[in-house]
py3Dmol code that shows the C-alpha trace and the ligand (Angstrom):
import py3Dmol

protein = """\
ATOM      1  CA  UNK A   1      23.134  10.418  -8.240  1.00  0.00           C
ATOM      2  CA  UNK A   2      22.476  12.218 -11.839  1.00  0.00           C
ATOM      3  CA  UNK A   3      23.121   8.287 -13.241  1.00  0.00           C
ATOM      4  CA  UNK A   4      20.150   6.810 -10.305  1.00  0.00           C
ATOM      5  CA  UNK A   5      17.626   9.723 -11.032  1.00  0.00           C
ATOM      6  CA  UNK A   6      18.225   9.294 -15.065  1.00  0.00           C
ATOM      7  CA  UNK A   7      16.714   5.993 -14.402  1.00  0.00           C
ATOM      8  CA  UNK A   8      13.256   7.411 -13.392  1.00  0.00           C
ATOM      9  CA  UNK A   9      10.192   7.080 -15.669  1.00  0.00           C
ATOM     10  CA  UNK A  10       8.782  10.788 -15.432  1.00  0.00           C
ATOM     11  CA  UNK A  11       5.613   9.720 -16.708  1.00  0.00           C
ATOM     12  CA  UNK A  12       5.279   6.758 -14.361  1.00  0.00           C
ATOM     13  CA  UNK A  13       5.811   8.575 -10.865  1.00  0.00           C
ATOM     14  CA  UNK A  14       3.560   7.778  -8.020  1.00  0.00           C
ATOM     15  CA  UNK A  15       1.733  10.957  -7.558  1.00  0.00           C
ATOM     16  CA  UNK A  16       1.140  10.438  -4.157  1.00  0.00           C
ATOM     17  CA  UNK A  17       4.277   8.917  -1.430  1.00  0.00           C
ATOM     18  CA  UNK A  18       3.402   8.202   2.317  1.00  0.00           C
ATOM     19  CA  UNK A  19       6.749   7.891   4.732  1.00  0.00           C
ATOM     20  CA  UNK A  20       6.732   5.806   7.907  1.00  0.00           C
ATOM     21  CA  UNK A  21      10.177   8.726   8.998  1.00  0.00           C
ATOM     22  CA  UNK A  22      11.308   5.683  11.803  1.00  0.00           C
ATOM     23  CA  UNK A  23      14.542   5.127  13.233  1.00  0.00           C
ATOM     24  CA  UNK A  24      15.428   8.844  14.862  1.00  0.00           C
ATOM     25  CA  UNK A  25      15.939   7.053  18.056  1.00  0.00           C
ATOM     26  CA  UNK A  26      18.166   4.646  16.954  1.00  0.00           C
ATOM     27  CA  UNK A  27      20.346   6.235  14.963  1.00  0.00           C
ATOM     28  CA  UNK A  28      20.782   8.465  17.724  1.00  0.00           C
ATOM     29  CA  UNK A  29      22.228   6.149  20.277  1.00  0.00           C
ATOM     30  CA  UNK A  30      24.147   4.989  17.516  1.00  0.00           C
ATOM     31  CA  UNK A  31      26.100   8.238  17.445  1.00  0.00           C
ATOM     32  CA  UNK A  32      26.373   7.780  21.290  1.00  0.00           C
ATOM     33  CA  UNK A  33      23.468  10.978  21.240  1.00  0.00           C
ATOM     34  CA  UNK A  34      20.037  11.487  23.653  1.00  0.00           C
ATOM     35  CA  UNK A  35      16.988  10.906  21.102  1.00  0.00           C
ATOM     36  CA  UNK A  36      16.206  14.438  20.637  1.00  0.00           C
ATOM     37  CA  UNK A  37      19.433  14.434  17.822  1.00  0.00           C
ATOM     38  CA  UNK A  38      17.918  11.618  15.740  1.00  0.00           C
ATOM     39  CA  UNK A  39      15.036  13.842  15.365  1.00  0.00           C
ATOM     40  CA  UNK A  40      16.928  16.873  14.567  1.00  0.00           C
ATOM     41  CA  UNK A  41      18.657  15.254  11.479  1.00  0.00           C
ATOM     42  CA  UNK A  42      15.667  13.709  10.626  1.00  0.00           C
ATOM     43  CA  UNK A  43      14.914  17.245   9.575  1.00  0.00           C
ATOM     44  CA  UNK A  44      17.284  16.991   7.414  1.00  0.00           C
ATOM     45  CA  UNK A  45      15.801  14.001   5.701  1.00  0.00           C
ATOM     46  CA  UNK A  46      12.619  15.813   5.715  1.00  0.00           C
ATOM     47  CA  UNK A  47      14.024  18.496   3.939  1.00  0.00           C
ATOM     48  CA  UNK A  48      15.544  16.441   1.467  1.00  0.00           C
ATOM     49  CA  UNK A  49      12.888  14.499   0.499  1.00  0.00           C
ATOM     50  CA  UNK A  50      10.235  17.519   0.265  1.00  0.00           C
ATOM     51  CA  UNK A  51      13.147  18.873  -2.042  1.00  0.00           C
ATOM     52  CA  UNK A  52      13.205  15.653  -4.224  1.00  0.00           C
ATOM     53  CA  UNK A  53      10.026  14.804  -4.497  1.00  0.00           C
ATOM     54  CA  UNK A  54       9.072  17.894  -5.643  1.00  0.00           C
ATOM     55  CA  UNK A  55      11.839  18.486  -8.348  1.00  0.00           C
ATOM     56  CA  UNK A  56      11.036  14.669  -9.717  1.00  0.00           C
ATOM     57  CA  UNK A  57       6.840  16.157 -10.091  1.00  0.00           C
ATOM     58  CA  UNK A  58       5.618  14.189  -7.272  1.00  0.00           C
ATOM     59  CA  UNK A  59       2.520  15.858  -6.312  1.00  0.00           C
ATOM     60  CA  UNK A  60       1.876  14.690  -2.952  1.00  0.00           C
ATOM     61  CA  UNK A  61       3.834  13.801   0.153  1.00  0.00           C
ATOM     62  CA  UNK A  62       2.770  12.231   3.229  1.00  0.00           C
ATOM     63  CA  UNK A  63       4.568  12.055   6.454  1.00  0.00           C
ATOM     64  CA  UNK A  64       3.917  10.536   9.304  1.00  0.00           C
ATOM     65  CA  UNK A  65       5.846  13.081  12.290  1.00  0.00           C
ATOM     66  CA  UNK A  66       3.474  12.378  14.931  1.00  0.00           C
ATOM     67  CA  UNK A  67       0.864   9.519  15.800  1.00  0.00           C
ATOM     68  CA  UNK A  68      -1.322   9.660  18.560  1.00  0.00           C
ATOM     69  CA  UNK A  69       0.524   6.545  20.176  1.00  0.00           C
ATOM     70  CA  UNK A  70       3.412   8.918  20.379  1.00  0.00           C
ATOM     71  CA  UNK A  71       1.875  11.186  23.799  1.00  0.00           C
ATOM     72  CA  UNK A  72       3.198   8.029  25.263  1.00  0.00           C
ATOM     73  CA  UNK A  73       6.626   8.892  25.213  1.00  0.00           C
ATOM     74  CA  UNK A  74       8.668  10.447  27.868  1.00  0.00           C
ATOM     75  CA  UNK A  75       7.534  14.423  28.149  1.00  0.00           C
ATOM     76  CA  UNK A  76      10.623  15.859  27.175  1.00  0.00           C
ATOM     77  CA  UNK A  77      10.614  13.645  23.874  1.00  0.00           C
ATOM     78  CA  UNK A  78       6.715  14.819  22.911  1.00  0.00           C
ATOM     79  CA  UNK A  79       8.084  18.131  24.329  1.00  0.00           C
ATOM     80  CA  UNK A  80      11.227  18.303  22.055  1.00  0.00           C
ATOM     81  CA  UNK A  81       9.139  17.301  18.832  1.00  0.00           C
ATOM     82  CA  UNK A  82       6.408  19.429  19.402  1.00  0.00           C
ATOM     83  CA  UNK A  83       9.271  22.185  19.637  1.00  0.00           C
ATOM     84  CA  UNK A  84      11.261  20.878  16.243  1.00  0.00           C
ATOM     85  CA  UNK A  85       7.694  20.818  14.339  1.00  0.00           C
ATOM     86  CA  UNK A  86       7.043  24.441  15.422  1.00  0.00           C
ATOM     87  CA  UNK A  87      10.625  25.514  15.034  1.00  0.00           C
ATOM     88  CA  UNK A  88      11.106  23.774  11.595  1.00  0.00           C
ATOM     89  CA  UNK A  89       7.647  25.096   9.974  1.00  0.00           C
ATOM     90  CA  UNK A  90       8.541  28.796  11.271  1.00  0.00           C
ATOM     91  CA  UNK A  91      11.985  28.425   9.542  1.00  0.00           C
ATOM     92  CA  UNK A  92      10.649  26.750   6.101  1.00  0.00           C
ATOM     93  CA  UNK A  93       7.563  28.754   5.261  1.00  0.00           C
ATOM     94  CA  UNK A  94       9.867  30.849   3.283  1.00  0.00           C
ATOM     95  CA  UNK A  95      11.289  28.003   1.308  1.00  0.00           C
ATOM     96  CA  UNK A  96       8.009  26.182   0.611  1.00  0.00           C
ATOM     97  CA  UNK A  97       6.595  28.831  -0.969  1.00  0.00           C
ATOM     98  CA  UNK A  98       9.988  29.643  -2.642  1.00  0.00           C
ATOM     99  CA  UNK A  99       9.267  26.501  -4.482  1.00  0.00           C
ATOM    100  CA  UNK A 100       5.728  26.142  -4.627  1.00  0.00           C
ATOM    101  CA  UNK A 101       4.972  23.719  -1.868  1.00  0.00           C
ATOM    102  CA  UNK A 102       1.680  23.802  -0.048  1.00  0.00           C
ATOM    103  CA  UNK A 103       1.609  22.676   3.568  1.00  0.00           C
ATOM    104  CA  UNK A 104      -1.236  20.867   4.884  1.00  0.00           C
ATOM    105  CA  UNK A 105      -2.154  18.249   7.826  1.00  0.00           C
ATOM    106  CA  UNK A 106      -3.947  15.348   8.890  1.00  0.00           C
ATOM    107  CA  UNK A 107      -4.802  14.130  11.894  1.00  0.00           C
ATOM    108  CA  UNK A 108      -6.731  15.249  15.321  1.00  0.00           C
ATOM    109  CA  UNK A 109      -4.928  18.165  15.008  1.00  0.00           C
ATOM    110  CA  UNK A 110      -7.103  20.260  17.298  1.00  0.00           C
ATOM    111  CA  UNK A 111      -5.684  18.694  20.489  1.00  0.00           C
ATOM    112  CA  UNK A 112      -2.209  19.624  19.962  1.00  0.00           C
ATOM    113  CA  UNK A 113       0.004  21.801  21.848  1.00  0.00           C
ATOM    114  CA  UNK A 114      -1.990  25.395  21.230  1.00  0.00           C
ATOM    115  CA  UNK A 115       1.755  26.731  20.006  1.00  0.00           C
ATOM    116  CA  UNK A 116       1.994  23.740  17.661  1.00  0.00           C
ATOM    117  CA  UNK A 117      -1.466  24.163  16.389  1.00  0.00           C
ATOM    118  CA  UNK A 118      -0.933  27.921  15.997  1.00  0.00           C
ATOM    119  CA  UNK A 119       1.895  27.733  14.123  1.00  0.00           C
ATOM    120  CA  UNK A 120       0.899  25.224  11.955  1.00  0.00           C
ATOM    121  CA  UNK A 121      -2.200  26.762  11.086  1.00  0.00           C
ATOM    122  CA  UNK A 122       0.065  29.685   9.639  1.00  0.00           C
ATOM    123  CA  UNK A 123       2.326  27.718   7.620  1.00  0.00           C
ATOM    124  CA  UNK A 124      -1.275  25.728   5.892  1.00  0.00           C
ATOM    125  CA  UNK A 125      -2.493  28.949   5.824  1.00  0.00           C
ATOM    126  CA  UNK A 126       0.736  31.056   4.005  1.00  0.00           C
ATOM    127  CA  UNK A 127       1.084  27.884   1.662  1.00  0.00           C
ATOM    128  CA  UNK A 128      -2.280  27.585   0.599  1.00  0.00           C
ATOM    129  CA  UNK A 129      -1.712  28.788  -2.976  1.00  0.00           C
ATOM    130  CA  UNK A 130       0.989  26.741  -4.201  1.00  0.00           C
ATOM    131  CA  UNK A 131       0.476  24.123  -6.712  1.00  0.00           C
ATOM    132  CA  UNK A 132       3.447  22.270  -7.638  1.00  0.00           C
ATOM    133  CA  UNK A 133       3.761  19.974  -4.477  1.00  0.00           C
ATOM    134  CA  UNK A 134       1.592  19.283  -1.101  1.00  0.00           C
ATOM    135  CA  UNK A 135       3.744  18.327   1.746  1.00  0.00           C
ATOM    136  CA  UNK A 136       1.031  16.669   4.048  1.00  0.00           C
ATOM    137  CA  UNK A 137       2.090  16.215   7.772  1.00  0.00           C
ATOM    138  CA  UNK A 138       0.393  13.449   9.484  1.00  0.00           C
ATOM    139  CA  UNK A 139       0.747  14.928  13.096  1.00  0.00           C
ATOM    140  CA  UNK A 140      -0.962  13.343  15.932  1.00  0.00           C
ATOM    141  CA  UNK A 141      -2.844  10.814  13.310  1.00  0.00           C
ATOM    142  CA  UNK A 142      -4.280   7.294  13.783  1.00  0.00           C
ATOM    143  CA  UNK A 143      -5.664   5.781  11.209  1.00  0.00           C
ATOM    144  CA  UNK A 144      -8.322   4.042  13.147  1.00  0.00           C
ATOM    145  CA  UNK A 145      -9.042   7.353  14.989  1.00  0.00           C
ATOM    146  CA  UNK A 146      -9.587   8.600  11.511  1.00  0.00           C
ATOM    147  CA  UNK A 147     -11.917   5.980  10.461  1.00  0.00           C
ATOM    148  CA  UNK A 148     -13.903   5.805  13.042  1.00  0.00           C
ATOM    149  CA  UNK A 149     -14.179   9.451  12.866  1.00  0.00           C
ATOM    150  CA  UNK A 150     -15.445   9.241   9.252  1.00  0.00           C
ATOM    151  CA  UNK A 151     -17.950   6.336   9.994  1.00  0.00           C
ATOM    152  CA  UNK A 152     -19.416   8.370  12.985  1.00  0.00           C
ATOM    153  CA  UNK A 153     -19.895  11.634  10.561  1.00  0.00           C
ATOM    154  CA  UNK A 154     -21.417   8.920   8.120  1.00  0.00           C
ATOM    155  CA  UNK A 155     -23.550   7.429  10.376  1.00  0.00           C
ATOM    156  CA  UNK A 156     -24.991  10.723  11.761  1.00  0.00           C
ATOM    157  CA  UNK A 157     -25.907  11.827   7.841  1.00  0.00           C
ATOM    158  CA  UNK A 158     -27.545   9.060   7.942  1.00  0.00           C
ATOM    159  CA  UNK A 159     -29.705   9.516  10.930  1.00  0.00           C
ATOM    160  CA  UNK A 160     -30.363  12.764   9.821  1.00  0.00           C
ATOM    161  CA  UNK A 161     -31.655  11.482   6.733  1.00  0.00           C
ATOM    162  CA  UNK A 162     -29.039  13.139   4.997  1.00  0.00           C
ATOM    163  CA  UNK A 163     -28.159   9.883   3.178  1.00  0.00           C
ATOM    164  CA  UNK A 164     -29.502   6.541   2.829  1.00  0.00           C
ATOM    165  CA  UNK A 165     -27.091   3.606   3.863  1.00  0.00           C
ATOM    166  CA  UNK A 166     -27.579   2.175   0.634  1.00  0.00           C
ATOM    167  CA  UNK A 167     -25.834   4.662  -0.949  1.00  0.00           C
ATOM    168  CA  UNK A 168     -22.424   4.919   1.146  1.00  0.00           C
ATOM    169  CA  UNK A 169     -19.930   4.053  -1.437  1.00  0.00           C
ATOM    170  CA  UNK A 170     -16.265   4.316  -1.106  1.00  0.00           C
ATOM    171  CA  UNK A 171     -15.930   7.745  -2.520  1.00  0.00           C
ATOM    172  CA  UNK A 172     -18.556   8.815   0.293  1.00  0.00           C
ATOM    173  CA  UNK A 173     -16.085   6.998   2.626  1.00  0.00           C
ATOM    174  CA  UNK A 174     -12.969   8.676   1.291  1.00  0.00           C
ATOM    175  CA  UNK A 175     -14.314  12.238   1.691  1.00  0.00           C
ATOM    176  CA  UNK A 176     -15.323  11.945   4.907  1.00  0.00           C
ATOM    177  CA  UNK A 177     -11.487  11.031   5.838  1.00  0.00           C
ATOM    178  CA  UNK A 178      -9.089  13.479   7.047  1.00  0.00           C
ATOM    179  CA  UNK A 179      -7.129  12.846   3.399  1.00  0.00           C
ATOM    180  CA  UNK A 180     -10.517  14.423   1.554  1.00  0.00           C
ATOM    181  CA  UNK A 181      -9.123  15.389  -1.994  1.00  0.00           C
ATOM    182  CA  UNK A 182      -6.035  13.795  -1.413  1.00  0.00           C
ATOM    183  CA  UNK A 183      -5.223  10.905  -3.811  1.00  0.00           C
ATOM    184  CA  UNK A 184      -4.176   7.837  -2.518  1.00  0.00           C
ATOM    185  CA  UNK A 185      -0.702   6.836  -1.945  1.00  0.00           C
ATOM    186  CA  UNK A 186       0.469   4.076  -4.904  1.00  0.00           C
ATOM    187  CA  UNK A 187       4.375   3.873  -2.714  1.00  0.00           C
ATOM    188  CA  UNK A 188       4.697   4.200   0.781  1.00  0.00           C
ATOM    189  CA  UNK A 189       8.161   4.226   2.340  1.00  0.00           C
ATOM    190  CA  UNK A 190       8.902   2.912   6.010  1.00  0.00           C
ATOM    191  CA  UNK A 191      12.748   3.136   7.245  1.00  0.00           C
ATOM    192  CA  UNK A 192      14.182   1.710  10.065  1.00  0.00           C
ATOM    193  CA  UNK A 193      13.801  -1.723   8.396  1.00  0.00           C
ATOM    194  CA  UNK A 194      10.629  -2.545  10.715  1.00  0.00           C
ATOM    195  CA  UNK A 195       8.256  -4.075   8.301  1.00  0.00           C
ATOM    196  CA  UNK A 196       4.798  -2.655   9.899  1.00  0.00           C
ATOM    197  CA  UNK A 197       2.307   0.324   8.796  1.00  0.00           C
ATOM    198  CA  UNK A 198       1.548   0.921  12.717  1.00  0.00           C
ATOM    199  CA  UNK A 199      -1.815   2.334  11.657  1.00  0.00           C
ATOM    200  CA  UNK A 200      -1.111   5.032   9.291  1.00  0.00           C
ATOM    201  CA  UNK A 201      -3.173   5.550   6.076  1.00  0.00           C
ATOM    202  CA  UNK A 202      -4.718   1.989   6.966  1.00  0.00           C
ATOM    203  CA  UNK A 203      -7.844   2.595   4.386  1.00  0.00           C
ATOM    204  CA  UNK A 204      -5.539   4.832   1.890  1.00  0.00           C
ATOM    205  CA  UNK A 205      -2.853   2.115   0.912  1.00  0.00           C
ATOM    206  CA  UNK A 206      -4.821  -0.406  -0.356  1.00  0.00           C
ATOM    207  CA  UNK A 207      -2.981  -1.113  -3.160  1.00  0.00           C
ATOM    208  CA  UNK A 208      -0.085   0.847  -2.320  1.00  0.00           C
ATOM    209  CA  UNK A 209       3.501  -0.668  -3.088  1.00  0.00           C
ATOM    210  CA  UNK A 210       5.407  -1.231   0.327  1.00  0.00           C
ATOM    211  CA  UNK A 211       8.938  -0.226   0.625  1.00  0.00           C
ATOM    212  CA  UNK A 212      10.739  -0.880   3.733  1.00  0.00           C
ATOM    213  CA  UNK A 213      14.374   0.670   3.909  1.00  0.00           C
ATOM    214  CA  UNK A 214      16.902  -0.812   6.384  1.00  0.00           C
ATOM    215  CA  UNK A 215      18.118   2.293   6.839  1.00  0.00           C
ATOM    216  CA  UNK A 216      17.689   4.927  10.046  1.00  0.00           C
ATOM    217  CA  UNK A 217      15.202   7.699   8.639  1.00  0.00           C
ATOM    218  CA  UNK A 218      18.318  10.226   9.108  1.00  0.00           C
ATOM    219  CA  UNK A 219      20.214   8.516   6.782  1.00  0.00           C
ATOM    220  CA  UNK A 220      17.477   8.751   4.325  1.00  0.00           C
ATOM    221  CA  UNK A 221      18.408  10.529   1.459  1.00  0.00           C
ATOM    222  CA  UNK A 222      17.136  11.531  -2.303  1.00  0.00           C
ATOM    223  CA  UNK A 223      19.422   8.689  -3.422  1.00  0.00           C
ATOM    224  CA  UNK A 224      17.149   6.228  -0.942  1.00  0.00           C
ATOM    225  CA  UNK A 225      14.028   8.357  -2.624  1.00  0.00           C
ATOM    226  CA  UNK A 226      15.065   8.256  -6.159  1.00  0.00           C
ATOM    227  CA  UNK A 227      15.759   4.076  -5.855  1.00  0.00           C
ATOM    228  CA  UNK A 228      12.491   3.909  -3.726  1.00  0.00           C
ATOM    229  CA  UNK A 229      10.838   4.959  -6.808  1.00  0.00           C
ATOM    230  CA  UNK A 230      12.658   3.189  -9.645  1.00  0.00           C
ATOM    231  CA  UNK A 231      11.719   0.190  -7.594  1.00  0.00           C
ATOM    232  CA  UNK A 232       8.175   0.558  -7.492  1.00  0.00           C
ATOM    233  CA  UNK A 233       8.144   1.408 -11.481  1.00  0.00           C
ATOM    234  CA  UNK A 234       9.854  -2.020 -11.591  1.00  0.00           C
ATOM    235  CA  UNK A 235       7.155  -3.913  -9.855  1.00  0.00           C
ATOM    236  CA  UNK A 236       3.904  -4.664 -12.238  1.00  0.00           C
ATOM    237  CA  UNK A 237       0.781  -3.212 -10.225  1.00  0.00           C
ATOM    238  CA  UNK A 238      -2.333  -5.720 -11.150  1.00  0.00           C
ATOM    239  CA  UNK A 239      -5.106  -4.444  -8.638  1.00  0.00           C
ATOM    240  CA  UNK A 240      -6.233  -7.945  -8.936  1.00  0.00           C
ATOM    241  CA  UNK A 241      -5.925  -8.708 -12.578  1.00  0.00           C
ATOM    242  CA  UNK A 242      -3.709 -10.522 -14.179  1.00  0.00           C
ATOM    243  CA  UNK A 243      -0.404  -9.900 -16.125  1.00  0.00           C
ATOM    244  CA  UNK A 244      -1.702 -10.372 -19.461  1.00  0.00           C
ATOM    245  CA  UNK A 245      -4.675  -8.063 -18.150  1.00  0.00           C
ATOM    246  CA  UNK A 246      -2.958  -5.591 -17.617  1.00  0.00           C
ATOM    247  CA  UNK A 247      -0.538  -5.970 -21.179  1.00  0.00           C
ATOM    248  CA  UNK A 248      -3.633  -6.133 -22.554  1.00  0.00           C
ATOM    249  CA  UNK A 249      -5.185  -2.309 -21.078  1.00  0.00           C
ATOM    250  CA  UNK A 250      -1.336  -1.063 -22.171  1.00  0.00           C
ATOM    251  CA  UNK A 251      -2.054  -1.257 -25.650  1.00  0.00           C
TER     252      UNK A 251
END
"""
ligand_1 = """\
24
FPP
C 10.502 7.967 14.490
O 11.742 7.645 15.054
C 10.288 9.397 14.328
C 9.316 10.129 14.917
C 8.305 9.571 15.824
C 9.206 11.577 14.704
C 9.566 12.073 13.333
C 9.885 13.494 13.442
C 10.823 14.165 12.739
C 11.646 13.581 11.676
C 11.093 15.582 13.054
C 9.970 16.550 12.883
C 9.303 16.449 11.580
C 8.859 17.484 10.844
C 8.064 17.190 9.648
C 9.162 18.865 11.163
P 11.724 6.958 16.486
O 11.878 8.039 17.492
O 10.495 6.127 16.614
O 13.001 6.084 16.405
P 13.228 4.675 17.107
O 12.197 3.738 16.571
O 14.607 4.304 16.677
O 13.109 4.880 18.575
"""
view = py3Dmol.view(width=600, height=400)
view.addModel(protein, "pdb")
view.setStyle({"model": 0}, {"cartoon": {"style": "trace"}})
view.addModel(ligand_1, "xyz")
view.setStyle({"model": 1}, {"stick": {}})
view.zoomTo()
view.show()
């Protein structure tokens, strides 16, 4: 593992990493196991990759734990995660602020379970000082919910005459996102080896890497991180120019 993370440029790390955490399911019937125990380890891989991440200098980390298609499971399911989030934020607090990670959330977060909500607004609230990493929780999120969100606040400035149409620009588009302040994502990770972004971060990863892991998310591991990354410093990022473009702005 020592010989994988040696291989990392530290000066070349995405600041920002978004995780599609898929597969719990799976892996659970797998192991012969109700669904409910693929999340549970999933913790684990939650855990592990806050960990990571943060030792490596990654400054922000994205996961997606809940999306609003999710209500559509079966109630003990939404039940059981709802339980796990509160559960696993109660018993980390301590931990994150150990090692300097602030907690924070996107999404419509209002309309969660008031327990959920609660406790989350604790753990963003007790975390709200550290500096080293932000663990961002994407928790019932959509990214068109968010969008369309921002374009109604935009649209009302602008009836109010609080801004003139001509003058939305995409940094007046990015703040009014739930990810305000937030850089975007350059590598975003999906397990499970589906090879979608089922509406997360949709306006956010536009020039994001893609990584998509045929592995279940419990299985994921800082190993799965740590290549995840040495991968994307491998691939040349253009943003539309070309190779010797970008040579060229090197030197
Ligand atoms: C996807 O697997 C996983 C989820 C919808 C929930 C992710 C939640 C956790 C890892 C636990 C709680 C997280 C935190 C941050 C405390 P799936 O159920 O869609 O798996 P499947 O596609 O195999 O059915």
């Amino acid at each position: 593992m020592e010989d994988l993370k040696s291989k990392i440029n530290l000066d070349n790390l995405p600041q920002h990493i978004a995780i599609i955490m898929d597969g719990n399911g799976r892996w659970a019937k797998k192991h012969g196991q109700p669904r409910v125990f693929g999340h549970r380890n999933g913790v684990k891989a939650v855990r592990e990759t806050t960990e990571g991440a943060a030792e490596l200098g990654v400054k922000y980390v994205t996961l997606y734990a809940f999306s609003t298609e999710n209500w559509g499971r079966p109630k003990a399911e939404v039940n059981a995660l709802m339980t796990l989030l509160v559960q696993t934020i109660r018993k980390e607090v301590a931990t994150m602020n150990k090692n300097g990670i602030r907690l924070k959330a996107i999404g419509d977060l209002e309309a969660l379970p008031s327990k959920s909500y609660k406790t989350l607004m604790e753990g963003i609230e007790s975390t709200k000082d550290n500096t080293r990493m932000t663990l961002v929780l994407a928790l019932n999120y959509s990214a068109k919910w968010e969008i369309m969100r921002a374009v109604r606040g935009i649209a009302q400035e602008a009836v109010d005459g609080k801004i003139k149409p001509g003058d939305i620009d995409e940094a007046t588009f990015d703040d009014a996102l739930s990810t305000k302040g937030i850089p975007h994502p350059e590598l975003m990770i999906r397990t499970s080896g589906e090879q979608r972004i089922s509406n997360f971060l949709l306006w956010q990863i536009a020039y994001a890497e893609l990584a998509f892991l045929p592995i279940y998310w419990p299985e994921f591991t800082r190993e799965h991180l740590y290549q995840a990354i040495i991968d994307y410093q491998n691939r040349e990022r253009r943003f539309g120019k070309t190779s010797e473009q970008i040579e060229g702005d090197k030197s």
